[in-house]
C-alpha positions in Angstrom: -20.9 -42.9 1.8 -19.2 -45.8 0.2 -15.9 -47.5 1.9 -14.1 -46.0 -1.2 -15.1 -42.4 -0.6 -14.3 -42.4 2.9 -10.9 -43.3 2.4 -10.7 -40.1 -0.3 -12.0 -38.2 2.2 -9.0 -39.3 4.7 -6.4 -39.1 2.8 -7.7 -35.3 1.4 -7.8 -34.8 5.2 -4.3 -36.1 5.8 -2.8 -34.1 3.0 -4.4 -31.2 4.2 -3.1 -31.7 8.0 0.4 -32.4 6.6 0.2 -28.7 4.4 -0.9 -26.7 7.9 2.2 -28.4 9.4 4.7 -27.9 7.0 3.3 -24.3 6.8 4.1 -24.1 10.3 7.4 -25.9 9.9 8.2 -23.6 7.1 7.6 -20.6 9.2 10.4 -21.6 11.9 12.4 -22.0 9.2 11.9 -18.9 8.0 12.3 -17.1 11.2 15.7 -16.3 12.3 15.3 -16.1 15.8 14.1 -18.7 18.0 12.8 -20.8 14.6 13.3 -24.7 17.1 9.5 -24.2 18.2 7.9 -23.4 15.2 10.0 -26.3 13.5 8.9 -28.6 16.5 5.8 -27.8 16.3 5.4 -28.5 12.4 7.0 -31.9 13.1 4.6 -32.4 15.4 1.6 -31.8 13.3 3.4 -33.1 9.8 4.6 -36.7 11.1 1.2 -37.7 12.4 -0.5 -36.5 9.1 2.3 -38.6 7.2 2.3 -41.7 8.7 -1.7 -41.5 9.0 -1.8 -40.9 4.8 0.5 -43.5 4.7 -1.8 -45.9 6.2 -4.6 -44.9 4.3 -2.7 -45.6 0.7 -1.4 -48.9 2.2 -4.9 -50.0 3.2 -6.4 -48.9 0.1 -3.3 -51.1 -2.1 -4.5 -54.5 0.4 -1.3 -54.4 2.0 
């Protein structure tokens, strides 16, 4: 696998781990009672996932 298709394959990972956490985030959203854990707990899996896919475009620019 060459260096350029690994970083696809992160950054196809990353988006992929940011849509399950906004999914999730959406969910508390959606949910009028008790939505603050369901929203947490998309934050939690969304902000990783960003700032992870952020790396990965910065690296692949040379910074």
């Amino acid at each position: 696998m060459t260096k350029e298709m690994k970083k696809s394959l992160a950054q196809l990972l990353a988006m992929a781990v940011l849509a399950a956490g906004l999914v999730v985030f959406t969910r508390g959203v959606w949910l009028a009672w008790r939505p603050g854990g369901w929203m947490v707990a998309g934050l939690s899996i969304v902000l990783p996932a960003l700032f992870w896919l952020y790396d990965d475009v910065r690296d692949s620019k040379g910074r």
